[in-house]
C-alpha positions as CSV (number, residue, x, y, z in Angstrom):
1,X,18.8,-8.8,-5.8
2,X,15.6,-9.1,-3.9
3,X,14.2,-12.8,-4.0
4,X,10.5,-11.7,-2.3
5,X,7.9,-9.6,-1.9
6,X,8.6,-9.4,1.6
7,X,12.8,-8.2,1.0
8,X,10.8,-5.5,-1.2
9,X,8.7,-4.1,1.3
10,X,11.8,-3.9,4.1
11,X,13.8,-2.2,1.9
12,X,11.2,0.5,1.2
13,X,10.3,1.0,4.5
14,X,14.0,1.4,5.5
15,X,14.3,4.1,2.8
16,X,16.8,5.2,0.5
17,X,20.8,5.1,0.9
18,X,23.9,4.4,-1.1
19,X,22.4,1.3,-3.3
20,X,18.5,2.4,-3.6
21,X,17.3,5.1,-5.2
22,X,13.7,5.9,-5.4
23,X,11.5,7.7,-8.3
24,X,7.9,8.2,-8.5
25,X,7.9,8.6,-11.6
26,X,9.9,7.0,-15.0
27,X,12.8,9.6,-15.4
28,X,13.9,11.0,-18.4
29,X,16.4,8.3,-20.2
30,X,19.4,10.6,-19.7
31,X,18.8,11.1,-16.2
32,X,18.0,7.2,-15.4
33,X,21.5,6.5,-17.3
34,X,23.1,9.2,-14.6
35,X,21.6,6.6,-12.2
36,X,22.9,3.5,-13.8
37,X,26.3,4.9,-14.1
38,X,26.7,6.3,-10.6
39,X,25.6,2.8,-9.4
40,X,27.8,0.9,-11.8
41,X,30.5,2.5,-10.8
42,X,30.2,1.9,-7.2
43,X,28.6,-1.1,-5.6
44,X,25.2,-1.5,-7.7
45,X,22.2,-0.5,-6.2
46,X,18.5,-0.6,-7.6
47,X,16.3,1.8,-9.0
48,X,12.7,1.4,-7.7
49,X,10.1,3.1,-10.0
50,X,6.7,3.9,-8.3
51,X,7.9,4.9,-4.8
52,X,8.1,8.4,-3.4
53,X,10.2,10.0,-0.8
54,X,8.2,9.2,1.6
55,X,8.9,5.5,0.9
56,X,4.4,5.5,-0.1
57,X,4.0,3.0,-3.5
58,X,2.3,5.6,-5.7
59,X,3.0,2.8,-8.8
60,X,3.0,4.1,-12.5
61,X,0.7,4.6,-15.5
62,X,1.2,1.9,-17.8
């Protein structure tokens, strides 16, 4: 769990590995639940939605 903006950031700049994954964009519900599962079934991880991978914060469309 991140507790500030600041954790954020460092882990988006230190890029993706074996607990964060990144997606520019929402995925579809079947391939976020891939996600989930492959996460629960290790050591957890987060999903950030709205960064690319080249750790930029593109955001979404709400």
């Amino acid at each position: 769990m991140l507790y500030s903006l600041t954790e954020l950031l460092e882990k988006i700049i230190l890029g993706e590995d074996s607990t964060i994954e990144f997606k520019r964009e929402v995925p579809h519900r079947d391939s976020l639940a891939d996600e989930i599962a492959a996460f629960a079934n290790t050591q957890g991880g987060m999903i950030l939605i709205g960064i690319d991978d080249n750790r930029e914060i593109v955001g979404i469309e709400l």
